[in-house]
C-alpha positions, 0 to 999 in steps of 0.5 A: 493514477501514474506510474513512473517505474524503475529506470536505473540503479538508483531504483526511484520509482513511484506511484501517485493516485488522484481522486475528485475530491469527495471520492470514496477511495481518498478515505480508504487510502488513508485508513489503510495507511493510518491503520499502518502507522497505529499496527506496527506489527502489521506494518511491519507483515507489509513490508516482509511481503514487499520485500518478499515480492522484490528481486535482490536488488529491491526491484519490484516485478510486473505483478507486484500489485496482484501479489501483495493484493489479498494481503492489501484487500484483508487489511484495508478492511480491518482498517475501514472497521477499525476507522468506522468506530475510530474516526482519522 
């Protein structure tokens, strides 16, 4: 995992995970994030939480990953059941 946060106006920052190949967590990212792009509605429930979570200036705070993780875990499993019985 790598972090490059926020440094100036421009707010670019980002996040990359890596995984060994074969690792469990590659499938559970892209189901979460295909089960994003199939649910538009739910697509759309993240992005009015991230947007909730950040400042008016569209920073993200410290303790983004811990308020948006309930909604995250729920989500990640609908989208694993989903992608058992839907395969990617």
């Amino acid at each position: 995992y790598f972090s490059k946060k926020v440094t100036s106006d421009r707010l670019i920052g980002y996040h990359v995970h890596a995984y060994e190949q074969g690792s469990s967590h590659i499938q559970r990212h892209l189901a979460f994030r295909e089960f994003l792009n199939r649910h538009p509605a739910v697509a759309r429930e993240y992005s009015d939480l991230k947007r909730s979570i950040a400042d008016a200036s569209g920073r993200l705070p410290d303790d983004y990953p811990v308020r948006k993780s309930a909604f995250v875990e729920r989500v990640e499993q609908q989208a694993m059941t989903y992608f058992a019985q839907t395969p990617l």
